[in-house]
Structure formats: structure tokens, C-alpha cells
C-alpha positions in Angstrom: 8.6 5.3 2.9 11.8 7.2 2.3 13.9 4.1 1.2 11.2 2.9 -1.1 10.9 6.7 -2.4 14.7 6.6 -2.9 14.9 3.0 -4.3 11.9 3.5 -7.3 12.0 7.2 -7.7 16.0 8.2 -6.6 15.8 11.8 -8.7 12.0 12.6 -7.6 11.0 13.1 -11.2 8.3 10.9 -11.2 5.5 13.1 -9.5 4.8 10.4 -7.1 4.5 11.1 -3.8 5.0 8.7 -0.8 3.3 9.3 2.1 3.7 7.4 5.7 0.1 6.6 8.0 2.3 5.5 10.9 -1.0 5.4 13.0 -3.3 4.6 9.6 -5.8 7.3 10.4 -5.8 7.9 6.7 -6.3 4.2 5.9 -9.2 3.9 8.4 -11.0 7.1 6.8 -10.7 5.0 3.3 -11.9 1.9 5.0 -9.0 0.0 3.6 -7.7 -0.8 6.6 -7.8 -4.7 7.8 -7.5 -7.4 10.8 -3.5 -8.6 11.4 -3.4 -8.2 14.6 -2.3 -12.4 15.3 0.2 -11.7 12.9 1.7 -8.2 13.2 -0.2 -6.9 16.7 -2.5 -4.5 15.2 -4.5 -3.7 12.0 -2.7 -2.8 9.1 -3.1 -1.3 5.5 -4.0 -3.2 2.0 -1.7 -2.5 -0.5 -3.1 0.4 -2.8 -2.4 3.1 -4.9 -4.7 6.8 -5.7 -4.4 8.6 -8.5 -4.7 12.1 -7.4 -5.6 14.7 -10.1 -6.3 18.4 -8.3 -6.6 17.1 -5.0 -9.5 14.7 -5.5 -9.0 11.0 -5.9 -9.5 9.9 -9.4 -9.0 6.3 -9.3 -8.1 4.0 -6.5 -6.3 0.8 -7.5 -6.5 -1.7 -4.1 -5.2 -5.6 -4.1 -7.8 -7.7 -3.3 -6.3 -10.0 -1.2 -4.2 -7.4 1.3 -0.8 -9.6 0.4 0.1 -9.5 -2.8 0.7 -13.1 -2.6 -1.3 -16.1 -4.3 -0.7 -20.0 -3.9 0.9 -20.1 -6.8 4.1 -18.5 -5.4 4.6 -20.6 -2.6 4.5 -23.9 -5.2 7.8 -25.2 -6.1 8.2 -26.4 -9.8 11.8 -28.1 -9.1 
């Protein structure tokens, strides 16, 4: 989390905060948690971001497909 904090937000002035779940305790309690273990050994984390406002999640933005990834990307055009 540090590298990406330092590689998309190097002066900290964005207000975004970025927060490791090394044991994803806090991705369970969202229930966005999912199967990998035959690929990475245990369950891991969908790709999403919260907005925050006061302490209490406003929005949650979540990738539907836990990748990030569609066919179309794997599909050479040459």
C-alpha cells in the first residue's frame, strides 16, 4: 500500500487514505471478500473503493468481476 500511496498520491494532498487488510478481516466484514485460493492459496479482496464522509460509508464502488480484466484485453488486434 505504501508504494501505490507514493506512486498516485507522492505529496499526500489528495485526502486519500490507503489502508492494508493483510489478514482481510475488514474485507470479510464487508462481505467482499472471494474464493482464489487455486490461484493465490487463500481468499482474497475485490477491487473496490469507499467514499468515506464523517466516518460512515457513503458510497462503495466494487468491480464486478474481482479482476479488472475482460476478454477483450487478452485479444490481439495485430
Amino acid at each position: 500500500m505504501k508504494a501505490w500511496a507514493q506512486s498516485l498520491d507522492p505529496d499526500g494532498k489528495s485526502g486519500i487514505r490507503f489502508l492494508a487488510d493483510p489478514h482481510a478481516a475488514f474485507t470479510k466484514a464487508l462481505d467482499l471478500d472471494f474464493d482464489a485460493t487455486k490461484i493465490f492459496g487463500q481468499p482474497r479482496s475485490k477491487r473496490y473503493a469507499l467514499v468515506v464522509e464523517n466516518g460512515k460509508v457513503k458510497e462503495a464502488h466494487v468491480e464486478s468481476d474481482n479482476t479488472g480484466v475482460d476478454c477483450k484485453s487478452s485479444i490481439s488486434t495485430d
